[in-house]
Structures are given as structure tokens and as C-alpha cells.
N, C-alpha and C positions, 0 to 999 in steps of 0.2 A: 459380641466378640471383642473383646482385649487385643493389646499388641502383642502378650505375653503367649498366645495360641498361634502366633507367625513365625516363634523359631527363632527369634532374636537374641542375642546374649542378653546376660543379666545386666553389663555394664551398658547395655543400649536402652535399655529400658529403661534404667536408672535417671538417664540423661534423658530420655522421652518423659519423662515423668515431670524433671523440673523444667521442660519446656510446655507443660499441659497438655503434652499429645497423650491422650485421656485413648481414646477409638480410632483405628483406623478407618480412613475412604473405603467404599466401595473396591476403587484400583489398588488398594494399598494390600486389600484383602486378598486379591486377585495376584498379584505380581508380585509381592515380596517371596512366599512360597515357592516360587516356580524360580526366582534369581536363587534364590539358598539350596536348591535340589542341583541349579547347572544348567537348569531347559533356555534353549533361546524362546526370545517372546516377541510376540508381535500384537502390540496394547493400541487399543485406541481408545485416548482418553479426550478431554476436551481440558482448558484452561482451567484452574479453580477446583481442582478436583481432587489434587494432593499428588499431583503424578510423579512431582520430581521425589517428594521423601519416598514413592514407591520403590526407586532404583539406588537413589543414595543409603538407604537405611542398610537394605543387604551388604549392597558392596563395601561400605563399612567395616562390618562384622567380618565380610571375607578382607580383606587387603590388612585386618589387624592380626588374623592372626598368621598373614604373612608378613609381619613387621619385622621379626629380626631377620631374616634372610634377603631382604627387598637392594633389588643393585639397581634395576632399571624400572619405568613404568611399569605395574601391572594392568591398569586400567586405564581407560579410556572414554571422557564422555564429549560426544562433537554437539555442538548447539551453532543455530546460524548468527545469530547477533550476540553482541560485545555486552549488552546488557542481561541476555538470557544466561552469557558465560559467568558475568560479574553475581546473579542471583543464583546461581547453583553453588558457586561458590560460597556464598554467607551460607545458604543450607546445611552445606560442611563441615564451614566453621564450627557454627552452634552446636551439628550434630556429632561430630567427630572431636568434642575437647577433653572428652574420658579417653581418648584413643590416640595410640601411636599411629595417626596417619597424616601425612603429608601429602601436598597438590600444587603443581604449577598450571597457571592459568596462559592460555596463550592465545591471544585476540589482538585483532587490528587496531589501528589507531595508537598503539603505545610504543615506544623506545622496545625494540628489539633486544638491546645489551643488558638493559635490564631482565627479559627473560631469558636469554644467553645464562642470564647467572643466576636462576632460579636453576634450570636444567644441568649444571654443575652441580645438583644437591642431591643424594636419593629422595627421590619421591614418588609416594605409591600410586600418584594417582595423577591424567593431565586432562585438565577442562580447556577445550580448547574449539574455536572456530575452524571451518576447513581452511582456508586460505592461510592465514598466517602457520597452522602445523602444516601445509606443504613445503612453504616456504622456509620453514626450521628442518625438516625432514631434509628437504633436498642441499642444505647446505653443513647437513653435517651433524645438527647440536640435538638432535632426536634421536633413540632407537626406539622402533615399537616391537622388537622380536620378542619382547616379554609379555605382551599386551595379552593378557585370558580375559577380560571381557570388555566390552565395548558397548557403547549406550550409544544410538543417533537418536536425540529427543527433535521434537517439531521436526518429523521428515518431511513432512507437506509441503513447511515453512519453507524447507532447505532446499528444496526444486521448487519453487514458484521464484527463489532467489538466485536460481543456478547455478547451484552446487552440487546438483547429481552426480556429474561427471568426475568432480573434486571427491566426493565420498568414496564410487566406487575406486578412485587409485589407493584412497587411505585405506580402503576392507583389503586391495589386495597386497597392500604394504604389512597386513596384521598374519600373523600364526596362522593356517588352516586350523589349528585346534584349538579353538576360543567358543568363549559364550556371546552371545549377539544379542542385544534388545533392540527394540524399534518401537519408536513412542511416538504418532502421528494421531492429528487431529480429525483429518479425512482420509480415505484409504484408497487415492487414483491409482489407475493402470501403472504407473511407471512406479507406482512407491509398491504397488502388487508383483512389480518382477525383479525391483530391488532386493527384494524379500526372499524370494524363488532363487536368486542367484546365488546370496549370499547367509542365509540363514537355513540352519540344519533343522528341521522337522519341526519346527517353531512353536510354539502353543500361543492358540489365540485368544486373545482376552478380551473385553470391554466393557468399561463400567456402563456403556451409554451409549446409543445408538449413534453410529459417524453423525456428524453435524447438528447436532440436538442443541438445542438450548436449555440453560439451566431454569428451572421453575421460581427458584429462589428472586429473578429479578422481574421486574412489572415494564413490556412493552409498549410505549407510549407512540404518536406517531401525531404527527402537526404537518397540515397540509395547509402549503403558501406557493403563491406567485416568487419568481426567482428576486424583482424587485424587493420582497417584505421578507428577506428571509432575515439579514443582518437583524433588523427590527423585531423579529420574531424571537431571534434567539438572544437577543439583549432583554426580551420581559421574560423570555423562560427562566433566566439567569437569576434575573428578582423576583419572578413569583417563587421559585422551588426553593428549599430547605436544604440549600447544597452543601457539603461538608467540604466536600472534595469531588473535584470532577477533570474526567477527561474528555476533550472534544476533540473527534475525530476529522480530517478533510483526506480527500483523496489524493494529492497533489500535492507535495513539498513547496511547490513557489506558491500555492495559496494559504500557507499557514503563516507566514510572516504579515502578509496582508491581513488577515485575520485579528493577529493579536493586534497590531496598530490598532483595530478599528475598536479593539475591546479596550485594551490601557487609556485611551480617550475617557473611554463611560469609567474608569477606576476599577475595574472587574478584575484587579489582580491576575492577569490571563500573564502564562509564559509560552512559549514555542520551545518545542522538543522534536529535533529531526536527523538525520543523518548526515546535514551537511555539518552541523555543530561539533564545536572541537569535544572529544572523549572527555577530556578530565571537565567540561563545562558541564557535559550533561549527564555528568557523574553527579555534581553536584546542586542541579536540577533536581535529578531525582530526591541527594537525598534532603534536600529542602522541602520538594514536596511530600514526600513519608514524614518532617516533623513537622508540616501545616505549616511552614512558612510560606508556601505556593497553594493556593486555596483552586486556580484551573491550570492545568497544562491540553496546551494544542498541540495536537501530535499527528502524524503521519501512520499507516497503514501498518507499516511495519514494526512500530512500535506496539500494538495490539498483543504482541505475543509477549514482550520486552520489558513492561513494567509491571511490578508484583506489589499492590498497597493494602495495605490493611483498611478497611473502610471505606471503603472507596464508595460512594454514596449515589454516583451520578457518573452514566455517560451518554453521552450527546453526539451523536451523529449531525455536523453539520453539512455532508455530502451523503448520501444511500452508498453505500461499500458497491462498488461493481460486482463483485461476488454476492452473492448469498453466504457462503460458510466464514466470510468474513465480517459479515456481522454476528455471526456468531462467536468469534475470536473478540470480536471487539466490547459485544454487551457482557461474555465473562470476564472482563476487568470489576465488572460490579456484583455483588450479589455471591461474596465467595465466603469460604467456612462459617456458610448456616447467617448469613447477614442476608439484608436485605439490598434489592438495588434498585434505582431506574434505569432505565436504557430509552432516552428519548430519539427521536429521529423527524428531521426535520424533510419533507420531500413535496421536490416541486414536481408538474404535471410533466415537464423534459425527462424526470427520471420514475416515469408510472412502470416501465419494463423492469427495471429492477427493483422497485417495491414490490412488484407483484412475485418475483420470485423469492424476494425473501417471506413475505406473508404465505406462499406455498411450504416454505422449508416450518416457519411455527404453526402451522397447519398440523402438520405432520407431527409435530411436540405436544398437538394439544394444545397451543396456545394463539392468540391472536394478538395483532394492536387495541390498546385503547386510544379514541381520537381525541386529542389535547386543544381546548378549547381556548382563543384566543381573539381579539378583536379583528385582527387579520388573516385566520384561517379559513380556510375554503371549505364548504362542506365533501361529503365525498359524490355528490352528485355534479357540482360545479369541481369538482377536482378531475374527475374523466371527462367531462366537454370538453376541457381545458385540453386535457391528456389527447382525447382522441383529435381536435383539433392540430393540435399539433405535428401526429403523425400521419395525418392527412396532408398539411400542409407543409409540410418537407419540400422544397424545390430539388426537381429534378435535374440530373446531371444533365448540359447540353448536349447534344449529339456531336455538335460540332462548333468552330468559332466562327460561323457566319453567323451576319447581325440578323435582330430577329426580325420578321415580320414589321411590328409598328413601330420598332427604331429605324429602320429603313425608308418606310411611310414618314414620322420626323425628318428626316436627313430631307428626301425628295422637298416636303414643305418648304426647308430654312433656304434650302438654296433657290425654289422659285420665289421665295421674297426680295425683291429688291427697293433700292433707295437707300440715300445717307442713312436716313432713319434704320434703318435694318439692320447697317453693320456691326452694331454691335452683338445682335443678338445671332449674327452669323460667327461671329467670332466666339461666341459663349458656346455657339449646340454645335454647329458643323465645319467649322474648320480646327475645333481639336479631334473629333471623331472621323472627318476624313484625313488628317494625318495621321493616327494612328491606324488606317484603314491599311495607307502606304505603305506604313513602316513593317506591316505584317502582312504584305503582301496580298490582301483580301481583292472579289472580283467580284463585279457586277453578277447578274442573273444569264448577261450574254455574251460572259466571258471575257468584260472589258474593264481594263481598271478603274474604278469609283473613284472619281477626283472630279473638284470643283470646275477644274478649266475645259474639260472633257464636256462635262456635263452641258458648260455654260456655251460651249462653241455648238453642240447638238442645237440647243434652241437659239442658237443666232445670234448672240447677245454682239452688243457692240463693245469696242476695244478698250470706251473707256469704263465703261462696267466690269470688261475681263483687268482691266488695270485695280482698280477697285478691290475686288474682290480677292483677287492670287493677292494682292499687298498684304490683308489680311492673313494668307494660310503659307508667305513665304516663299508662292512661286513668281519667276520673272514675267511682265508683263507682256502679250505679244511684240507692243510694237519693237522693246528693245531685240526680240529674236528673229525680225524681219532682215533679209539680206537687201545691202546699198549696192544698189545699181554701180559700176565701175566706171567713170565717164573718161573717153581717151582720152589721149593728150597727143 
């Protein structure tokens, strides 16, 4: 099937043509019919699969030929991040330049005034994140009363980011008579009554069963000790044939550690995260789409946010806490009909969530292949390791009494005496019975733990109790013995 069987004008085609979009996707097949009839849709596509030309292509065609009449917005597409808004955009561009259609993009991080004077212009179309179109909505510089169709792509994305609430004020700010699409990667409970509330009798589509992984890429999986990982993923870096790679970490503060430790070895590695200024990792990106950035390290949320052609290689150097996250994350590679790897590096602290994502490729038909390395563990020392580990977990204490053979300790240091001893009375038991004081802690018979207590118990004499308190800061008896008053 051609694109020419989807109902697209000839001038889209035209333009489809000298862009090489030769076939539609799967979703492209599914979805674009059902936008051109008016059906609301509820698509579950995955990364890599051509989802965004699925909704842009139509609306297109519809918003041109409402081009001479256009006063305000008629469309509306919300995406959660500033990069997902900035690549639907270039989609646009390319695909909209036989066409009278115009688009204001509105995302965080930029000069407001600048978009102020975009939305002064008619424009048939707004790409926009929630946050910054509330903030333009509620001050005035928006109407969406013209709004006939509305696209929420990555809904998943957009409640794990908490934006749900942010969305439903925008659906109720739009026309009750619109067309609705809904483009999510998994389909939880709350994106299932988003749905229910706000979309009319929907038609459900999917090129691909929720969370699947694409076959197109080769699952790798390299089992290390937490010590040999850095190690481990500096020879992956030299053995493999990497064009282009992204390494993933779970955590924003450990991706800058990260790259330190790569720009050392000369691995070209950059860091790409949320705290970086927009126009920096603007052009981040587009250095690494012309290979002047050969690895970018990136955070979690960037998974959904970068769109590269060729992308050769990604590298898990943390197990994604999710399962369907790794799945987000290996579709950076292995996209229109290439090939990819998807390496993953995992220690025996993270056996619980390898083992759910090896359930989720279970389910695709697919497995790891084990990546063989000087410092890999096989997968029999990989679960000794594993299950040691969640054996020995220490248990929370019940309570803050000391334990059993800290206590037995204490009793020892303080039946030590002699010059010789004080020091080592000063090392174990006169910082552990002040802190015993200072928190209020009590013997077994109700009496408070302290040296001079202890030492007046077994009888000691005044100049060992002088000794000793000098050591932990209390006053010596004799200075707190009462003088006799002699008359006069």
C-alpha cells in the first residue's frame, strides 16, 4: 500500500515524494484514514514507528484547506518536552512547504515576548507543551475557541511528568465539538479514563502490542560487579563499531560525573539533561545529528526527545527502573528499517529489574545476548551475587538501643583501667557514652549509662573517678564534695 490509497491530496503527496516517504508505517496506515473521516483515535504506537507523520500528514491537508478563512488556532498538538515540541515542528516544516500553513510553537525555557509575537500572527496550527500554553491561555495571548482537533502525543510521558491535571484544564478550555487524538506508548488506568472522559467513541488502533520492542534492534546485556562497570563500559565503547550513541543513566546528578569520567579517555561523550540552558541543548542536538558529537549522555526523559537518523548504539549504563522504559529508550536505535544495539550494563543490586525487563522481551519473542568481557560475570555468579545481596540487606532496627555486643564492648572498655587504657577509653567509650547522654538512652535497669555511675557501682576510687570523667568532660568528685563550715 502506497500513501496515494490514505486519501491525501495530490499536493502532499507531491511533497511526500521528494521527501522518500515511498510506504507508509503500519500506524501511518491505521491513523491517517480515521483523522481524514473526523473519528477521534486512541493509537498506541511505540518510538520509531512514524507516529508523528501519522497526525501531521492529515491535519495538513485539513488546516489547508482551511487556509483562507483561518482567524485563530484551529489545531492543536500538546507534547511534554521542548524537544518533542521543537521535532514535530521541523516535521512540519518539511511537510507543510507546498502548503499555506502556519504554526506557533510554545515551550518553556524561551522568552515569552517572542512568542507573544508569534500569536499576534494567524496561525493555523499551536505545538505547544502544557505549562507554558496555560500560562499564555491565562494571560490573555491565546484563544482556543477555534480549536477542531487536538493531538496529545506521548500521554504516558505527560502523567509520569505530571501533566495530567494540566491537560484535562486544556481539553476543558477546547470546543465540546472537536476531534481528539491520543498517541501513548503504554495505556495505564489514568490514560484509560483520560480517554473515557474526554474522547467521543474513539477508534482504537495499534500497530504493536503496548510495550513491545522493535525486532529491528539486537539486545545485549553485560553482567559486572558495581566496581567494574565505569571499566566495563569504557572497553564496550572500543570494542563496538559505534557511529553514534546514546548512554542512558537514571539520575541527572550522575550524568555529569559520567561524562568527566569519559572526556578523560577522549570518548567525545557530552551530557544532555534538563538542567542545561534550551538554546545549549538546542545545539547539542544539532551537532550531534551532524556527527560532530559522536556519544551524548542523557537522562530518562530525554528517551522520548531525541529523534537521529542512525543512531547505531544505545547503552544503558543504569537498568531503567521501569521496564517500558527501556523500551523507550532501545527505540532510539534501530529505527526506519536500520539496524541497532541496545547494550545494557547490570549489576547484581539491579537483578529485580533486569528480570522484569527480560520478562517484558520474553513476551516480544526476544531475549538478551550475554556480552563477553574480561570483567563479566557469568550468569550463574551473577545470581549468587544477586541473591546474596538480597539476603543480606540489613534490617531496619527496632529501636535505638545499643545492640547487644556494643554494649558487651562498652561494659569491657570501662572495666579497663590504668594510664595505659585511657586512651583507648577515650577512642570506644567516652564518645559512645556521651552520645548515650545526649539521647537520653538507659541502662537495662532503668538507670542512666554513664561512666561515673558505673565506676561509683564498683567502688572505684576518687582518683580513678578523677581520671576517667576528665576524659568524657564530667567534674571530678572531690571538686563536688560540700566544705565543712567552721565557726568563727
Amino acid at each position: 500500500m502506497s500513501f496515494r490509497h490514505l486519501g491525501l491530496s495530490e499536493t502532499l503527496l507531491s511533497t511526500l515524494s521528494s521527501l522518500s516517504y515511498h510506504k507508509p508505517t503500519p500506524i501511518q496506515r491505521l491513523v491517517i484514514p480515521q483523522v481524514l473521516m473526523g473519528r477521534d483515535v486512541i493509537a498506541c504506537a511505540q518510538t520509531g514507528t512514524g507516529k508523528t507523520a501519522s497526525f501531521t500528514l492529515p491535519i495538513i491537508d485539513i488546516l489547508h484547506e482551511q487556509s483562507a478563512k483561518v482567524r485563530m488556532p484551529k489545531a492543536l498538538i500538546l507534547t511534554p518536552t521542548r524537544e518533542l515540541a521543537q521535532q514535530i515542528a521541523s516535521d512540519v516544516d518539511k511537510q507543510a512547504h507546498k502548503h499555506a500553513v502556519s504554526y506557533a510553537q510554545l515551550t518553556g525555557g524561551t522568552l515569552m515576548a517572542a512568542q507573544e509575537k508569534q500569536l499576534k500572527k494567524p496561525n493555523h496550527l499551536l505545538i505547544a507543551t502544557p505549562g507554558r500554553l496555560m500560562d499564555m491561555a491565562e494571560r490573555g495571548h491565546v484563544l482556543m475557541i477555534g480549536i477542531t482537533i487536538c493531538v496529545i502525543d506521548e500521554a504516558d510521558m505527560m502523567m509520569d511528568m505530571g501533566f495530567l491535571k494540566d491537560i484535562e484544564k486544556i481539553l476543558q478550555m477546547l470546543p465540546k465539538q472537536r476531534q481528539t487524538l491520543l498517541f501513548s506508548a503504554t495505556m495505564p488506568q489514568d490514560i484509560r479514563r483520560l480517554a473515557t472522559s474526554f474522547l467521543h467513541e474513539p477508534k482504537e488502533l495499534s500497530a504493536a502490542p503496548p510495550s513491545s520492542a522493535t525486532a529491528n534492534v539486537e539486545h545485549v546485556l553485560s553482567l559486572v560487579q558495581p566496581r567494574d562497570k565505569l571499566s566495563t563500559l569504557l572497553t564496550t565503547i572500543q570494542q563496538e563499531n559505534i557511529h553514534s550513541a546514546i548512554i542512558f543513566c537514571n539520575r541527572k546528578k550522575d550524568i555529569d560525573a559520567l561524562v568527566s569520567q569519559l572526556q578523560k579517555q577522549n570518548t567525545g561523550a557530552t551530557a544532555i539533561h534538563g538542567d542545561i540552558d534550551q538554546n545549549k541543548r538546542y545545539d547539542i542536538l544539532a551537532r550531534f545529528r551532524q556527527g560532530q558529537i559522536k556519544i551524548l549522555v542523557a537522562s530518562n526523559v530525554m528517551a522520548r526527545g531525541i529523534d537521529v537518523q542512525n543512531l547505531s548504539h544505545v547503552i544503558n549504563y543504569d537498568v531503567p527502573f521501569a521496564a517500558e522504559d527501556y523500551i523507550h529508550r532501545s527505540g532510539r536505535t534501530g529505527r526506519a528499517g536500520e539496524r541497532g544495539r541496545s547494550i545494557t550494563l547490570a549489576t547484581p543490586q539491579e537483578n529485580t529489574l533486569l528480570t522484569a525487563i527480560e520478562k517484558l522481551l520474553v513476551i516480544n519473542t526476544l531475549e538478551f545476548q550475554l556480552l563477553s568481557s574480561p570483567l563479566s560475570l557469568s550468569r550463574a555468579q551473577f545470581q549468587r551475587y544477586a541473591d546474596e545481596t538480597a539476603e543480606g540487606q540489613p534490617a531496619r532496627p527496632a529501636s535505638r538501643a545499643p545492640a547487644p555486643a556494643q554494649r558487651k564492648q562498652t561494659a569491657q572498655l570501662t572495666r579497663e583501667g590504668g594510664a595505659g587504657k585511657g586512651s583507648a577509653r577515650r577512642r570506644g567509650k567516652g564518645k559512645y557514652d556521651g552520645r548515650q547522654q545526649r539521647e537520653g538512652r538507659t541502662s537495662q535497669q532503668g538507670q542512666p549509662v554513664s561512666q561515673r555511675g558505673a565506676q561509683q557501682a564498683r567502688g572505684k576510687s576518687d582518683s580513678t573517678d578523677a581520671t576517667a570523667t576528665a576524659s568524657t568532660g564530667h567534674l571530678p568528685s572531690f571538686l563536688t564534695r560540700k566544705i565543712p563550715v567552721i565557726p568563727s
